[in-house]
C-alpha positions as CSV (number, residue, x, y, z in Angstrom):
1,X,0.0,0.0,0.0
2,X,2.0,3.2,1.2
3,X,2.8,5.0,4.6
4,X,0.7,7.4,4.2
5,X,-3.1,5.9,4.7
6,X,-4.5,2.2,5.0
7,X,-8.0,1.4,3.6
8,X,-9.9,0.5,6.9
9,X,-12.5,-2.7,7.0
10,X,-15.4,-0.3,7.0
11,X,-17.2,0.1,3.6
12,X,-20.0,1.3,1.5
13,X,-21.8,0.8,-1.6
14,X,-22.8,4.1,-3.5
15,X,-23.7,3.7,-7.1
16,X,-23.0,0.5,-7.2
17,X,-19.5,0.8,-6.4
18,X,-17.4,-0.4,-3.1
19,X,-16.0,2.4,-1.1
20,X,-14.0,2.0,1.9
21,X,-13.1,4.3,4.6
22,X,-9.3,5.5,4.8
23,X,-7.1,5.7,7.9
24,X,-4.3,8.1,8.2
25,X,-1.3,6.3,9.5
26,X,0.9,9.6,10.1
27,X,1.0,12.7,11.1
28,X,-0.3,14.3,7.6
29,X,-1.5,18.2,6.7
30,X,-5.1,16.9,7.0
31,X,-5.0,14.5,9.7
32,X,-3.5,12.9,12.4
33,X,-1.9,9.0,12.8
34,X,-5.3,6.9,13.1
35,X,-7.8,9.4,12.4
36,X,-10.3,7.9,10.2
37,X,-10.9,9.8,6.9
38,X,-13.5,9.9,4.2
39,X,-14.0,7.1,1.4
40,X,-12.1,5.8,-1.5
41,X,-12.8,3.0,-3.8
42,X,-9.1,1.9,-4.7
43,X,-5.8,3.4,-3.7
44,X,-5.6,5.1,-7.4
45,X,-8.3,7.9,-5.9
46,X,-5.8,9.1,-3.4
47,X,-2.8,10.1,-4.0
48,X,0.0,8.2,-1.5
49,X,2.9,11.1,-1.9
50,X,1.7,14.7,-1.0
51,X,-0.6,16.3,1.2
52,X,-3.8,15.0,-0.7
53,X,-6.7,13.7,1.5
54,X,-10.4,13.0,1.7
55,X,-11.7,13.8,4.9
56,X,-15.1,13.1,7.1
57,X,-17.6,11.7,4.8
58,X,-16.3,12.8,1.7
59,X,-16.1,9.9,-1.4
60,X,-14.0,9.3,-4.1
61,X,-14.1,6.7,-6.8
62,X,-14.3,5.2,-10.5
63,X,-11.0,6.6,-11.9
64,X,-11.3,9.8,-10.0
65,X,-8.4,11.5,-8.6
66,X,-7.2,13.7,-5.6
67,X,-3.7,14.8,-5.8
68,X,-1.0,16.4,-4.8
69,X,-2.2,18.8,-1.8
70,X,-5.8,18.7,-2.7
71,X,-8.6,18.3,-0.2
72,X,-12.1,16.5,-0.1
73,X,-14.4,17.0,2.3
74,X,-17.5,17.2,4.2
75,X,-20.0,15.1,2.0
76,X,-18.2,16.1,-1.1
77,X,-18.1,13.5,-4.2
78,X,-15.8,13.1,-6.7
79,X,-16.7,10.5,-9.4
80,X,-15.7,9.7,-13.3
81,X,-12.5,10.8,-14.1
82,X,-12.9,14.2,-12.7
83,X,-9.0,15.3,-10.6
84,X,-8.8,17.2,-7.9
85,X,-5.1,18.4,-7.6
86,X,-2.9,21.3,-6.7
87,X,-4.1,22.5,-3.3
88,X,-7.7,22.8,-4.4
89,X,-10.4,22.3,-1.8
90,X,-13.8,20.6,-2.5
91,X,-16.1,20.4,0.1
92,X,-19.7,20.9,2.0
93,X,-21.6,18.6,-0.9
94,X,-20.3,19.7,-4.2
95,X,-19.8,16.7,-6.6
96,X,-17.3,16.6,-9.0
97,X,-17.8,14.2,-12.2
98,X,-17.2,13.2,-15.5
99,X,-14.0,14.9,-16.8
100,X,-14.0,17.6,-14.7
101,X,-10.3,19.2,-13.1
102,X,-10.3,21.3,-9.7
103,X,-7.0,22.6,-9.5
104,X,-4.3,25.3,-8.3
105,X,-5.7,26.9,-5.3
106,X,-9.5,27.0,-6.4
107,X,-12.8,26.1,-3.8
108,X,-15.8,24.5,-4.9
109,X,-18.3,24.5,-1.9
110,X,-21.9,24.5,-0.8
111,X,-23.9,22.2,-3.8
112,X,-21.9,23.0,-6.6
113,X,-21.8,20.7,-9.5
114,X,-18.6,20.7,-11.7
115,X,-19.0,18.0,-14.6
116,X,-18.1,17.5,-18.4
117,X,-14.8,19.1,-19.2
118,X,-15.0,21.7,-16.6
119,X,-12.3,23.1,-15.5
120,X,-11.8,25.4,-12.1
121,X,-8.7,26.9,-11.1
122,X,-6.6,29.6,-9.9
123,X,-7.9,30.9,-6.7
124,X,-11.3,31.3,-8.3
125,X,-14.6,30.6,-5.9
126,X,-17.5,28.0,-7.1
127,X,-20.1,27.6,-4.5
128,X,-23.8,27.6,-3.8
129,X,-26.1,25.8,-6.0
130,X,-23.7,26.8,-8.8
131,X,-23.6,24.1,-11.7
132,X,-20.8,24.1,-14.0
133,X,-21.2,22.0,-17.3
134,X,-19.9,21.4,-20.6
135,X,-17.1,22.7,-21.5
136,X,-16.3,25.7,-19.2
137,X,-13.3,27.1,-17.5
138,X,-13.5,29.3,-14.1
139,X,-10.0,31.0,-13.9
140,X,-8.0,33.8,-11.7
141,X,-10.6,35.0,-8.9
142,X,-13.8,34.8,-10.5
143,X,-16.8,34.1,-8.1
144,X,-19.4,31.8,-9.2
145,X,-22.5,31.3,-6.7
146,X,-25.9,31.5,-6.2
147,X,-27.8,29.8,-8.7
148,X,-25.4,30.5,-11.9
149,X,-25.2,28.0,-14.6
150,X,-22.4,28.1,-17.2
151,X,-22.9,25.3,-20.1
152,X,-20.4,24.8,-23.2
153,X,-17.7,27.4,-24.0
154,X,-17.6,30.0,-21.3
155,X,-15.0,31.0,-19.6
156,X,-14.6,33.0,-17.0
157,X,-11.1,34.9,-15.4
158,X,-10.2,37.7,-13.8
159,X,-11.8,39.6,-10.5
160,X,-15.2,38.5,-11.9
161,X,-18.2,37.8,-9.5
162,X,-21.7,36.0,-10.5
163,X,-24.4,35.0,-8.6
164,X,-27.4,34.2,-10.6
């Protein structure tokens, strides 16, 4: 396995596939030796170098990745291929799926939903019932909350703030 986390005996099934729970077994940027964290479905979800981690009740599987210093949690969900990476944050319930990339120092919070070939990054904000589709890109510090929806070629960068 690695140093860095065991998968513990607890487990869950959530569309249709096996998730178990992680264990930290260090001292990590995240969590402690023998906390318990969130729920991967195979070690290729998490990351075993880096400060990556899923937290609480946070889940992560298919081919899904967290990387590097990236962190899931709360009841977040990360599914398809969709990566997590840099030292993004994804958390509250926000899902992240299909192709989708979180990355750099970007936050995706509240009920977002990030999907298709969405990409989110720099230190730019998508929370709320924001929904993200398509593909879109969410650059530099934009703000994207409320109820916005961005579907198929928009791209947003800069100081930009929407809340729909």
């Amino acid at each position: 396995m690695n140093d860095k986390y065991t998968l513990a005996a607890e487990t869950r099934t959530v569309s249709g596939h096996t998730l178990r729970r992680i264990k930290a077994l260090k001292d990590l940027a995240y969590a402690r030796a023998g906390q318990l964290g969130g729920w991967i479905e195979t070690p290729k979800n998490l990351a075993a170098s880096g400060a990556a981690w899923v937290a609480e009740d946070a889940q992560v599987y298919g081919d899904a990745q967290v990387l590097e210093d990236a962190l899931v949690f709360g009841e977040a969900t990360v599914s398809g291929t969709a990566r997590i990476t840099g030292s993004a944050r994804v958390g509250d319930q926000a899902w992240i799926s299909e192709r989708a990339s979180v990355t750099d120092d970007a936050l995706v919070t509240g009920k977002a939903r990030i999907s298709g070939h969405a990409l989110v990054g720099g230190c730019a904000w998508v929370g709320d019932h924001a929904w993200i589709a398509g593909t879109v890109g969410v650059f530099g510090y934009a703000r994207v909350r409320g109820r916005t929806r961005l579907v198929d070629n928009e791209w947003i960068s800069g100081e930009v703030m929407m809340a729909g």
